[in-house]
Biopython code that builds the backbone (N, CA, C, O; Angstrom):
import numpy as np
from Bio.PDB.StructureBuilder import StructureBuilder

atoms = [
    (1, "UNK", "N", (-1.664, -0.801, 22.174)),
    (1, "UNK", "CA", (-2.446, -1.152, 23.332)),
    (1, "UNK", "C", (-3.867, -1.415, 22.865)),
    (1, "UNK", "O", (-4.410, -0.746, 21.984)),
    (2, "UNK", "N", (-4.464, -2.473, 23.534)),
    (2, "UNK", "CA", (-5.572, -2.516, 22.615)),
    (2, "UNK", "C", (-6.963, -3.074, 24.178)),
    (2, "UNK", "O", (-6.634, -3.154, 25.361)),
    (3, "UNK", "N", (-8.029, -3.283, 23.773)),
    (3, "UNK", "CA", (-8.712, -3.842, 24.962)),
    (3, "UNK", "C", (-9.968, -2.578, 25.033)),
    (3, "UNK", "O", (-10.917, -2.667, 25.812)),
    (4, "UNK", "N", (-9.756, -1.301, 23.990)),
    (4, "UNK", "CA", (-10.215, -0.509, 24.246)),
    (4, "UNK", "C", (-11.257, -0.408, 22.553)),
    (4, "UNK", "O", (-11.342, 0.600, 21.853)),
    (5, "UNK", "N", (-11.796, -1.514, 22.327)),
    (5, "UNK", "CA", (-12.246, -1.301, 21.194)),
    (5, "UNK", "C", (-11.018, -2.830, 20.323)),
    (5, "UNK", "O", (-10.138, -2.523, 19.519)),
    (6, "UNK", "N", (-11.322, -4.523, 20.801)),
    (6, "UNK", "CA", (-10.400, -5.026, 20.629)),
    (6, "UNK", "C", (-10.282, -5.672, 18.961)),
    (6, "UNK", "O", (-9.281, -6.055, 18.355)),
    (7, "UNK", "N", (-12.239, -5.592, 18.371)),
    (7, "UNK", "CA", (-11.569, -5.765, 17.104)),
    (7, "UNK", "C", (-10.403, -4.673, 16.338)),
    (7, "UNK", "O", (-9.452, -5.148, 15.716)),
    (8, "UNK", "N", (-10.611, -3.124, 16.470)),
    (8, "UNK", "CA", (-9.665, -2.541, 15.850)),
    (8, "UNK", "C", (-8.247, -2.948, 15.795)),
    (8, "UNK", "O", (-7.530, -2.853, 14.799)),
    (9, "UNK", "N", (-7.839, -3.498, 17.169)),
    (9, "UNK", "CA", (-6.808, -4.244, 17.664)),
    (9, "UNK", "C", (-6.266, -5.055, 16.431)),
    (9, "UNK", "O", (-5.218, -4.885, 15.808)),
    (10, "UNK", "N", (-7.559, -6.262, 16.193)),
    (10, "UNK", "CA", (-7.066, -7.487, 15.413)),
    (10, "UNK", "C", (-6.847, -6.414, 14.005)),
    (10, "UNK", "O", (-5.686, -6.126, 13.716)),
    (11, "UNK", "N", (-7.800, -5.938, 13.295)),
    (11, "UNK", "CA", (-7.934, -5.534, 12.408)),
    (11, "UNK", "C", (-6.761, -4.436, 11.835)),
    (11, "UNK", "O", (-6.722, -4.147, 10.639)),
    (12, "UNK", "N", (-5.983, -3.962, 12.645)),
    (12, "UNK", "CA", (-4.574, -3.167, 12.442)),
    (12, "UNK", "C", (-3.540, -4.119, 12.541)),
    (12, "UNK", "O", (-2.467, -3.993, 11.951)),
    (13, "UNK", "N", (-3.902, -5.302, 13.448)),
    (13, "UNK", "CA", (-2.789, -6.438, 13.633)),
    (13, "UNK", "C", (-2.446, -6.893, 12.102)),
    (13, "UNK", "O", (-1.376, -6.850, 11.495)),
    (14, "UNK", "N", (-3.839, -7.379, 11.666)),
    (14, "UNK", "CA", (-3.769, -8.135, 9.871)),
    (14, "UNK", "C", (-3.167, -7.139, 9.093)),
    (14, "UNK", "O", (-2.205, -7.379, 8.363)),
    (15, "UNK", "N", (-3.936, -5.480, 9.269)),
    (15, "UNK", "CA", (-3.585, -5.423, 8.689)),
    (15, "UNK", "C", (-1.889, -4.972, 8.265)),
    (15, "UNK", "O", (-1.396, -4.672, 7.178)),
    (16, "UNK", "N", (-1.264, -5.086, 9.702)),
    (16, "UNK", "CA", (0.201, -4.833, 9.584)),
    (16, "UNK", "C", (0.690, -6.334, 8.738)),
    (16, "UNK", "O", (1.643, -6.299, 7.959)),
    (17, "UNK", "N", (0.097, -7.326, 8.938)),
    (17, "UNK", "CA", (0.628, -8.380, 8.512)),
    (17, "UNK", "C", (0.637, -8.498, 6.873)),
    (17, "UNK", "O", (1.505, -8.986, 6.149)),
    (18, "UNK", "N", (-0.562, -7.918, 6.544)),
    (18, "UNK", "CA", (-0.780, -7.955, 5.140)),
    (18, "UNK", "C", (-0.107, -6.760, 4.403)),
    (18, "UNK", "O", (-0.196, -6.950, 3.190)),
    (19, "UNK", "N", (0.396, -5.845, 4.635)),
    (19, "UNK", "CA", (1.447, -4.557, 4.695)),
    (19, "UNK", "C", (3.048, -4.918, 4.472)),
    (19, "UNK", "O", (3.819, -4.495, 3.610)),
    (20, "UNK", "N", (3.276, -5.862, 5.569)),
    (20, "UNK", "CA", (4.598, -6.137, 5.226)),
    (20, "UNK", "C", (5.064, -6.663, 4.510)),
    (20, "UNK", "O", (4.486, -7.721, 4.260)),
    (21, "UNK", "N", (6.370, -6.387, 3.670)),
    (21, "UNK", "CA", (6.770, -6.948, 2.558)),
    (21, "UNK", "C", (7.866, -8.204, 3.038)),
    (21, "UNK", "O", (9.012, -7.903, 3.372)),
    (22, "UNK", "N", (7.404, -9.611, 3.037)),
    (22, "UNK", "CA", (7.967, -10.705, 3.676)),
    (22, "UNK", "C", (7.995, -11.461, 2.431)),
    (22, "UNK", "O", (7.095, -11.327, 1.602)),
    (23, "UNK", "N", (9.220, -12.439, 2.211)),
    (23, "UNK", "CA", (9.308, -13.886, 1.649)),
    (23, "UNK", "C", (9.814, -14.961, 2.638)),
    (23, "UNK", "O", (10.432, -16.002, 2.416)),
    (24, "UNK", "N", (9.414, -14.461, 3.695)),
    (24, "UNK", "CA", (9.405, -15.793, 4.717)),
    (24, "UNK", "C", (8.621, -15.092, 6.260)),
    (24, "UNK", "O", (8.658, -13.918, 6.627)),
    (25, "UNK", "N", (7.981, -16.208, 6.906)),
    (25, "UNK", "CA", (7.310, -15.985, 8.158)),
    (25, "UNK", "C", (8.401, -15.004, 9.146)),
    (25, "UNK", "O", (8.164, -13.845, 9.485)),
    (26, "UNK", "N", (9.250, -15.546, 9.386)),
    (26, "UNK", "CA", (10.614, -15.062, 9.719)),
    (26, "UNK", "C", (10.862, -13.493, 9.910)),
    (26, "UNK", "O", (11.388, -13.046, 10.929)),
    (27, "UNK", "N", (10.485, -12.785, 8.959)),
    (27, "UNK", "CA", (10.831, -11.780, 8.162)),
    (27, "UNK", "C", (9.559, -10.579, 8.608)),
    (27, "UNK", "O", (9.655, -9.452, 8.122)),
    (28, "UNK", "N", (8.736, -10.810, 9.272)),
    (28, "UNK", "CA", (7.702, -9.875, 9.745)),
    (28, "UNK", "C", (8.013, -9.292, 10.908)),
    (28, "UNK", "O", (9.075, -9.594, 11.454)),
    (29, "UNK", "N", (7.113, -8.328, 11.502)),
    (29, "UNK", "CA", (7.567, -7.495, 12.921)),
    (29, "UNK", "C", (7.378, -8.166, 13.511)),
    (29, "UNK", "O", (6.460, -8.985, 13.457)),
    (30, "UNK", "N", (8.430, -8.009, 14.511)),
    (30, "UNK", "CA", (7.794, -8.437, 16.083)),
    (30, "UNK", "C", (6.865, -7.305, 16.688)),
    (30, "UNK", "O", (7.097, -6.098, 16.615)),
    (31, "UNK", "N", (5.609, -7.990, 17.388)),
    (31, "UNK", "CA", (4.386, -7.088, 17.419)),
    (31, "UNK", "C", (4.093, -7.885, 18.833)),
    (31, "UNK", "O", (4.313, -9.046, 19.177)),
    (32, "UNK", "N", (3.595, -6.933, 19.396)),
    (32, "UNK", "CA", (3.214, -7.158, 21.199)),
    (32, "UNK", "C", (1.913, -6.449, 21.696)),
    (32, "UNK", "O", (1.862, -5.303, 22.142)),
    (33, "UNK", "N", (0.765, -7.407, 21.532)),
    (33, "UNK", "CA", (-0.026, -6.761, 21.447)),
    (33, "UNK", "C", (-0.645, -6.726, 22.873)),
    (33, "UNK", "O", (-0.824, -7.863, 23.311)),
    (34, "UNK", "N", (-1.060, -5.622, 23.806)),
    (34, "UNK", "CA", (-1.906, -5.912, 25.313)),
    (34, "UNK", "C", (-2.831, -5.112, 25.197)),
    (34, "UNK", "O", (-2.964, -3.892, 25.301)),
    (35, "UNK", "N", (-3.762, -6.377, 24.857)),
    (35, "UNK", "CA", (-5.188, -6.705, 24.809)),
    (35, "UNK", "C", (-5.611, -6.392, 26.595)),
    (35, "UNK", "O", (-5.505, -7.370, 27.335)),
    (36, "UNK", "N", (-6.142, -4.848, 27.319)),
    (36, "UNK", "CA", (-6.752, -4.772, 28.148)),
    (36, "UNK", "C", (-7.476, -4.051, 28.468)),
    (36, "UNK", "O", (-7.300, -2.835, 28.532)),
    (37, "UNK", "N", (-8.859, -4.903, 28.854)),
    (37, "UNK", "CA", (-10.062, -4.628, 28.862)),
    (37, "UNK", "C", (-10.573, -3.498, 30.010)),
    (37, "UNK", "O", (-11.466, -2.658, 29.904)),
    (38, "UNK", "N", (-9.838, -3.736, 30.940)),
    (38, "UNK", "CA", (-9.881, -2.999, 32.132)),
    (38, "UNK", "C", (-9.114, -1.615, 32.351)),
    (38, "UNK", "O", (-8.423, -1.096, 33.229)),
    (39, "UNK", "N", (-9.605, -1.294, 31.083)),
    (39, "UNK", "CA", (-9.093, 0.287, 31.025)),
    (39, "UNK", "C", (-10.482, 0.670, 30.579)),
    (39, "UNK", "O", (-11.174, 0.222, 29.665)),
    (40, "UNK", "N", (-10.836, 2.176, 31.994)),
    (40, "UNK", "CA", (-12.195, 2.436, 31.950)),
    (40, "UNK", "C", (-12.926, 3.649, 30.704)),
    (40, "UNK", "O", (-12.387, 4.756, 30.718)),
    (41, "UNK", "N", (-13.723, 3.511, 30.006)),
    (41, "UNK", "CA", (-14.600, 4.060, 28.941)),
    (41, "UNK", "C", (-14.000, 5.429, 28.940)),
    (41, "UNK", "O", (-14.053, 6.106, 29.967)),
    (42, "UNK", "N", (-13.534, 5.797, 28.050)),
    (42, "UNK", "CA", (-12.524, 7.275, 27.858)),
    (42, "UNK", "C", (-13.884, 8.071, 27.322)),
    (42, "UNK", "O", (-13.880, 9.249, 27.677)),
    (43, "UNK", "N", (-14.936, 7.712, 26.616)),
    (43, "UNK", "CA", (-15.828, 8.417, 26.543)),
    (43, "UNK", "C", (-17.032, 9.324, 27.748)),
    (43, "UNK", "O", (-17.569, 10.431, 27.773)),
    (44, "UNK", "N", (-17.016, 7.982, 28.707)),
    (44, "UNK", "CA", (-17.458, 8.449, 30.349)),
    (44, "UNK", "C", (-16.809, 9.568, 30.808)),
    (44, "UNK", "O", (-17.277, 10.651, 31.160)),
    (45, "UNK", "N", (-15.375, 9.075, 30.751)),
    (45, "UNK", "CA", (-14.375, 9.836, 31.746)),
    (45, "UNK", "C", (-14.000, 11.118, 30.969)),
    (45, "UNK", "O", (-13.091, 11.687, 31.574)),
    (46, "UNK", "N", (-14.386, 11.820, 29.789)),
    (46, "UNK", "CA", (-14.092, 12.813, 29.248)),
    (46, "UNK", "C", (-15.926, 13.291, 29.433)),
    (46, "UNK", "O", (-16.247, 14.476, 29.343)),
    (47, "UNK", "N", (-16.566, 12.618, 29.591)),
    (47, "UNK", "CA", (-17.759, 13.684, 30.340)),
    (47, "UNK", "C", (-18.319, 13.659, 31.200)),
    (47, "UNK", "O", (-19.544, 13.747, 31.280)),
    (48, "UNK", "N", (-17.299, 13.488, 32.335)),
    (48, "UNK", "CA", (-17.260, 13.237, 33.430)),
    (48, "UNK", "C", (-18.125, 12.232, 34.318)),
    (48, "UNK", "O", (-18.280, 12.463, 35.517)),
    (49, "UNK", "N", (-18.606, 11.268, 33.790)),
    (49, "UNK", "CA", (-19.076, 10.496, 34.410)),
    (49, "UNK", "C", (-18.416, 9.025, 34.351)),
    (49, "UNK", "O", (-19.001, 7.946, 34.258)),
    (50, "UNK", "N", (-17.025, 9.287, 34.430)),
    (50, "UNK", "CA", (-16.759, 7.817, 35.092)),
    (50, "UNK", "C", (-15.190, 7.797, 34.923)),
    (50, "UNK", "O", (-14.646, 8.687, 34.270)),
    (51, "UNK", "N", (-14.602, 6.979, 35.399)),
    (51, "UNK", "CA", (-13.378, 6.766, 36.087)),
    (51, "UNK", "C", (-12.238, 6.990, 34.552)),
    (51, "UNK", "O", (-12.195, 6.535, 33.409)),
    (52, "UNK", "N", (-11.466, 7.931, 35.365)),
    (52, "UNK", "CA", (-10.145, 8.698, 34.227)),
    (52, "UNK", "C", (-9.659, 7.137, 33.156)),
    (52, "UNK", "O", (-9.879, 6.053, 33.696)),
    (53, "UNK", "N", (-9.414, 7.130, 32.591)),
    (53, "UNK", "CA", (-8.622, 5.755, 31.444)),
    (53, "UNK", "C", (-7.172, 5.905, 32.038)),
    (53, "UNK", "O", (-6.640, 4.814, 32.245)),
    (54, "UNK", "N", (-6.448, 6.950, 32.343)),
    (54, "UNK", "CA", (-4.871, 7.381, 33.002)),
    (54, "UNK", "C", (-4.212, 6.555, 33.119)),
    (54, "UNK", "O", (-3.276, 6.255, 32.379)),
    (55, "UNK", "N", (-4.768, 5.722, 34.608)),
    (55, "UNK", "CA", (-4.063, 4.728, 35.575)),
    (55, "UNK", "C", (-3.575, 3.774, 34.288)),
    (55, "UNK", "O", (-2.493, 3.810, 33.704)),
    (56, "UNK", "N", (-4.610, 2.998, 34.064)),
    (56, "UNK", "CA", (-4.704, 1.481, 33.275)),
    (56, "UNK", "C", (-3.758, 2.029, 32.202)),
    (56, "UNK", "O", (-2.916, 1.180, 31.910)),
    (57, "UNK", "N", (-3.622, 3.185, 31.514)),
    (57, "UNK", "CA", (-3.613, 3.316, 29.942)),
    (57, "UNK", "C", (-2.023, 3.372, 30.713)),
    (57, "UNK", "O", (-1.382, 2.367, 30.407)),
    (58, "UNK", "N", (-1.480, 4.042, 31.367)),
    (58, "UNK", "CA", (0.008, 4.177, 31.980)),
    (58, "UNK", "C", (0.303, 2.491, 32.124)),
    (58, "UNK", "O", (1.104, 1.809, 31.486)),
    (59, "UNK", "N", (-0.549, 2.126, 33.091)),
    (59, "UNK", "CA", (0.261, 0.582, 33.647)),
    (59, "UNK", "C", (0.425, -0.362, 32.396)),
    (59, "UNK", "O", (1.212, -1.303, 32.299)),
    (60, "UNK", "N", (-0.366, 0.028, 31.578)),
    (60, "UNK", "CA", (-0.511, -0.880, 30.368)),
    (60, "UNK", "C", (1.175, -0.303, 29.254)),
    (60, "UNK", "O", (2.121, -0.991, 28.869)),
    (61, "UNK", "N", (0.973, 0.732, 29.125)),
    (61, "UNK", "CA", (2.097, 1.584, 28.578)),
    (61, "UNK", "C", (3.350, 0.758, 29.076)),
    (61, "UNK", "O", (3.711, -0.152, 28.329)),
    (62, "UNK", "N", (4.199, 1.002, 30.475)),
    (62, "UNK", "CA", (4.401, 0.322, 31.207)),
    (62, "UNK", "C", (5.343, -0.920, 30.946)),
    (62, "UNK", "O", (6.521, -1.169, 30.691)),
    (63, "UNK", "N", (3.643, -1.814, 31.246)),
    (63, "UNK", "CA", (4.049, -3.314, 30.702)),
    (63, "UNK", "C", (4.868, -3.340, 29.121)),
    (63, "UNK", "O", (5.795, -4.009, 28.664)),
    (64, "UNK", "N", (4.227, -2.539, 28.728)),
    (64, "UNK", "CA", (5.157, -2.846, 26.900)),
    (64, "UNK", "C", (6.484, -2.394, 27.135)),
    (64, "UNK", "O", (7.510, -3.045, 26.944)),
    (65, "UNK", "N", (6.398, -1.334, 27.526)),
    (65, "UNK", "CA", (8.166, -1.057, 27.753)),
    (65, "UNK", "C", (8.886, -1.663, 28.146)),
    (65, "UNK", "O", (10.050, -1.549, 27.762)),
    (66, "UNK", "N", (8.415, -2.849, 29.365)),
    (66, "UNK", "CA", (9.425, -3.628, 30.334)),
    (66, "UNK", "C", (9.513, -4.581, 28.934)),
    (66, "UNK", "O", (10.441, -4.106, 28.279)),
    (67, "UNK", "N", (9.198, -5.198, 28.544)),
    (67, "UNK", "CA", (8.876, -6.230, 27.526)),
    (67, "UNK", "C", (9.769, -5.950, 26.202)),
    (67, "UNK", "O", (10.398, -6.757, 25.518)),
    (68, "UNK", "N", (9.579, -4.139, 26.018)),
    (68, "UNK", "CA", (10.807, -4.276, 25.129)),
    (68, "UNK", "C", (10.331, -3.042, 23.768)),
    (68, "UNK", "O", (10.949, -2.547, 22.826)),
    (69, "UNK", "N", (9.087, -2.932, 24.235)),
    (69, "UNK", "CA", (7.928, -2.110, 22.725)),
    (69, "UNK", "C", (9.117, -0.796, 22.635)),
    (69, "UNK", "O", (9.842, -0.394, 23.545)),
    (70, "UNK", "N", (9.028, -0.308, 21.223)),
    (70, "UNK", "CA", (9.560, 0.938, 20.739)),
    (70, "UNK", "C", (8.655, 1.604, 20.538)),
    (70, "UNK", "O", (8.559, 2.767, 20.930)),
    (71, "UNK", "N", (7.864, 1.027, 19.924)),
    (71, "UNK", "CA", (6.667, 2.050, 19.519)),
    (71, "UNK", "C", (4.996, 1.196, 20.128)),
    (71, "UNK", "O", (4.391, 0.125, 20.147)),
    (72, "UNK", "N", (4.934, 2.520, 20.509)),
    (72, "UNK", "CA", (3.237, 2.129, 21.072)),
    (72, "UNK", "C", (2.336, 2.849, 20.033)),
    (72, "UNK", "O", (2.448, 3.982, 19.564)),
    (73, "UNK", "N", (1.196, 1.659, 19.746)),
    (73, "UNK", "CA", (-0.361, 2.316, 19.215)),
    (73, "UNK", "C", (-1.119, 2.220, 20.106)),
    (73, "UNK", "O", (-1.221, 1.187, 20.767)),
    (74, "UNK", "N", (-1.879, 3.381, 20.332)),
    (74, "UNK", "CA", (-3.584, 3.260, 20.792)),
    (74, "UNK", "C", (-4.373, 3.043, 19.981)),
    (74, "UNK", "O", (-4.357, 3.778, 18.994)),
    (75, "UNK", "N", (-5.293, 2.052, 20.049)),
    (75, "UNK", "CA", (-6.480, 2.160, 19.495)),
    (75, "UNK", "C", (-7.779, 2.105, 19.953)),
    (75, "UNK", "O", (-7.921, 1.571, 21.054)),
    (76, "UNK", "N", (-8.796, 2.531, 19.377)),
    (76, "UNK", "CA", (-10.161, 2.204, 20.393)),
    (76, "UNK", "C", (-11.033, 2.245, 19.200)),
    (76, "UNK", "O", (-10.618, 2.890, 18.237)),
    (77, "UNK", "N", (-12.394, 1.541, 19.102)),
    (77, "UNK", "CA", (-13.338, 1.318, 18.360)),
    (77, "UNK", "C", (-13.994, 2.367, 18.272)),
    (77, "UNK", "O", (-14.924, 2.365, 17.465)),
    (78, "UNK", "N", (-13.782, 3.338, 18.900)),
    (78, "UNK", "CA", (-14.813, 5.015, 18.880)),
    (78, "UNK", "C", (-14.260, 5.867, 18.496)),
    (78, "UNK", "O", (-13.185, 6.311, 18.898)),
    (79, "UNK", "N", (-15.181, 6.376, 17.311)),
    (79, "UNK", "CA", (-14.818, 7.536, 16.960)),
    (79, "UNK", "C", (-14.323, 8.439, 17.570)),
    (79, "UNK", "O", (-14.682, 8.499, 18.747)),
    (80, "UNK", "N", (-13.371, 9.460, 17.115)),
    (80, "UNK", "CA", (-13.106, 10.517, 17.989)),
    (80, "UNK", "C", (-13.051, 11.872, 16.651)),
    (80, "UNK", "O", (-12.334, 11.740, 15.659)),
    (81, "UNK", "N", (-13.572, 12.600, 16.788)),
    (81, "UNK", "CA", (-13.737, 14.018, 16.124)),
    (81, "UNK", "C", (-11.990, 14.338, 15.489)),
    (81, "UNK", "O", (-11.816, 14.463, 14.277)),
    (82, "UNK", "N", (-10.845, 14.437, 16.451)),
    (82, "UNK", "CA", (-9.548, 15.132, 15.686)),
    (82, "UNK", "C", (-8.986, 14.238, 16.243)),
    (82, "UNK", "O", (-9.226, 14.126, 17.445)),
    (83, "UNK", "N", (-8.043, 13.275, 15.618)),
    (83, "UNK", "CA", (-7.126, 12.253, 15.110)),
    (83, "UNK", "C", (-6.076, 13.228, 15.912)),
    (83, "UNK", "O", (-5.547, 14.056, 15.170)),
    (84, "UNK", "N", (-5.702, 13.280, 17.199)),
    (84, "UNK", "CA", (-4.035, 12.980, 17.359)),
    (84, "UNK", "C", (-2.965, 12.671, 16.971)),
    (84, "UNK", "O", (-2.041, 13.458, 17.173)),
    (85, "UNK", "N", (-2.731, 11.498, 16.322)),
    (85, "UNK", "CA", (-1.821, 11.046, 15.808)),
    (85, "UNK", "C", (-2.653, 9.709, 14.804)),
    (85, "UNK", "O", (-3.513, 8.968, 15.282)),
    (86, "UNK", "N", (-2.169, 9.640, 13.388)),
    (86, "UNK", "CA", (-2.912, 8.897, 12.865)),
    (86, "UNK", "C", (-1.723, 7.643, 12.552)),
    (86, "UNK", "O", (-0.617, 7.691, 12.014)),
    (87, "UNK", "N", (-2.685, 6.281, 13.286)),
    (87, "UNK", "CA", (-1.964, 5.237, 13.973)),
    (87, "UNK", "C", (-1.403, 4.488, 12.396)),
    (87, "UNK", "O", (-0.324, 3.898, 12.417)),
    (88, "UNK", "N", (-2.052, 4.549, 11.326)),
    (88, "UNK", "CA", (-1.687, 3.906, 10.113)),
    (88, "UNK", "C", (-0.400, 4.683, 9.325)),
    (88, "UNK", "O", (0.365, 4.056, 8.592)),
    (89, "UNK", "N", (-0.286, 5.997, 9.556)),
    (89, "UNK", "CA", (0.917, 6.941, 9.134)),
    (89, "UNK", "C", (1.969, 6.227, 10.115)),
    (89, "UNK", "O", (2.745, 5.490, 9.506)),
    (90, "UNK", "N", (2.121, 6.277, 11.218)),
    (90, "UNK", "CA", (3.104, 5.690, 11.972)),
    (90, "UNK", "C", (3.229, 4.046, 11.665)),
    (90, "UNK", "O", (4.206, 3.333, 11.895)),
    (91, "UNK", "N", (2.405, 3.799, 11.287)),
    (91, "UNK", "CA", (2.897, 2.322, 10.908)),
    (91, "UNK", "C", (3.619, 1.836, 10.310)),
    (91, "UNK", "O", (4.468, 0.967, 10.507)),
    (92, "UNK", "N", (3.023, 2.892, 8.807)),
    (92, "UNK", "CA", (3.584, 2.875, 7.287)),
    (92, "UNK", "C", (5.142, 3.035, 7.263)),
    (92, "UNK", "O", (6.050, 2.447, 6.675)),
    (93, "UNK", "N", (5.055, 4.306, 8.344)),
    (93, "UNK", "CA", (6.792, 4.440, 8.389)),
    (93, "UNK", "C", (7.458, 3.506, 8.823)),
    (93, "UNK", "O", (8.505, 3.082, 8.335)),
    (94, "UNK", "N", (6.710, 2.975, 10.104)),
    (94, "UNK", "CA", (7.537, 1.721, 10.826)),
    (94, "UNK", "C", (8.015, 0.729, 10.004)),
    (94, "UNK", "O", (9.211, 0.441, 10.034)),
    (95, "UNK", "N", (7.236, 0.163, 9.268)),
    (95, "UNK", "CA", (6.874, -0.527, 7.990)),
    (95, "UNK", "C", (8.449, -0.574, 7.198)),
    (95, "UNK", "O", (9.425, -1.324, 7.236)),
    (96, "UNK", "N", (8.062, 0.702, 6.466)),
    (96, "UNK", "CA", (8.795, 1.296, 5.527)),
    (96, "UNK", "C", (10.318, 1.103, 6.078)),
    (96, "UNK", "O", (11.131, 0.396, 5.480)),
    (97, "UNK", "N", (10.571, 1.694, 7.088)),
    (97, "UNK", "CA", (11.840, 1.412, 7.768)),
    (97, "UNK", "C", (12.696, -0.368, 8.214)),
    (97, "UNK", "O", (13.812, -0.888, 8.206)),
    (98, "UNK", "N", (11.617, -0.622, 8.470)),
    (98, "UNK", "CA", (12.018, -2.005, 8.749)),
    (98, "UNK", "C", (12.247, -2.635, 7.306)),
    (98, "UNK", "O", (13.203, -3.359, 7.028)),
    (99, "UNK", "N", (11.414, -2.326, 6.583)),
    (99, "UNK", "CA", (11.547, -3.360, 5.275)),
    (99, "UNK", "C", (12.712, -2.667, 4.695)),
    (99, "UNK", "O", (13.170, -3.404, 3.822)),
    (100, "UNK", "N", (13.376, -1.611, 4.788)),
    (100, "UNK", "CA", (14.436, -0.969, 4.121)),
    (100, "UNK", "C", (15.761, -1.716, 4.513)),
    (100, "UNK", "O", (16.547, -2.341, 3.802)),
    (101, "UNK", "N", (15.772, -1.360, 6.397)),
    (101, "UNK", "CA", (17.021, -1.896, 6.983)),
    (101, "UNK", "C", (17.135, -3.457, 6.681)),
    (101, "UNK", "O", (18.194, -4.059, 6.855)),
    (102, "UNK", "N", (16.107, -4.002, 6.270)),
    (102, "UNK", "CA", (16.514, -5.842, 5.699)),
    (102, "UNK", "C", (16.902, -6.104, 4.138)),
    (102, "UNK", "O", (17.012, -7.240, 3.675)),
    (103, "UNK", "N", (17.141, -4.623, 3.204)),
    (103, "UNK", "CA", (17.605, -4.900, 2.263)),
    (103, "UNK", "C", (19.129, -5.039, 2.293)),
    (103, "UNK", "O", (19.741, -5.350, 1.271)),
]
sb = StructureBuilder()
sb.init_structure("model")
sb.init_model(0)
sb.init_chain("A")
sb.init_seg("    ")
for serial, (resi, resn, name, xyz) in enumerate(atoms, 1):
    if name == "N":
        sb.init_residue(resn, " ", resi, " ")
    sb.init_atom(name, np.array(xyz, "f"), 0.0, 1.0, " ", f" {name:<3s}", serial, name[0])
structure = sb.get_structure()
């Protein structure tokens, strides 16, 4: 999900592209990216001055599922102190797995 900080977006996009081990266009992930902007400042809304991220970050969630996503990333351009889940470890595996099951 992205819109929340949208170069990180592009910049995990490449770099999934440049990650995967391909000898043809063909041969890369299918990747679904929703780019939305209108999910409100998680930094506001965690100190209380401004509208929860919840709604949008769900409806957005959501949309990928109807569409087909297995795996969702968050990303956002702001720092955050303790890493939840670190979005490049889940990749690697994704990665790793996919390029296995095409041997």
């Amino acid at each position: 999900m992205g819109g929340m900080g949208p170069e990180s977006t592009a910049e995990l996009f490449e770099s999934i592209i440049k990650a995967t081990p391909v000898r043809s266009e063909q041969e890369h992930l299918r990747i679904i990216i929703n780019n939305n902007p209108q999910i409100p400042d998680r930094t506001r809304a965690i100190l209380g001055r401004g509208e929860s991220p919840l709604g949008e970050l769900t409806k957005t969630a959501l949309n990928l599922e109807r569409v087909g996503a297995e795996i969702s990333l968050v990303l956002s351009g702001q720092d955050i102190s303790v890493p939840l889940i670190d979005p490049l470890q889940i990749l690697a595996v994704a990665v790793f797995r996919e390029a296995k099951s095409k041997k």
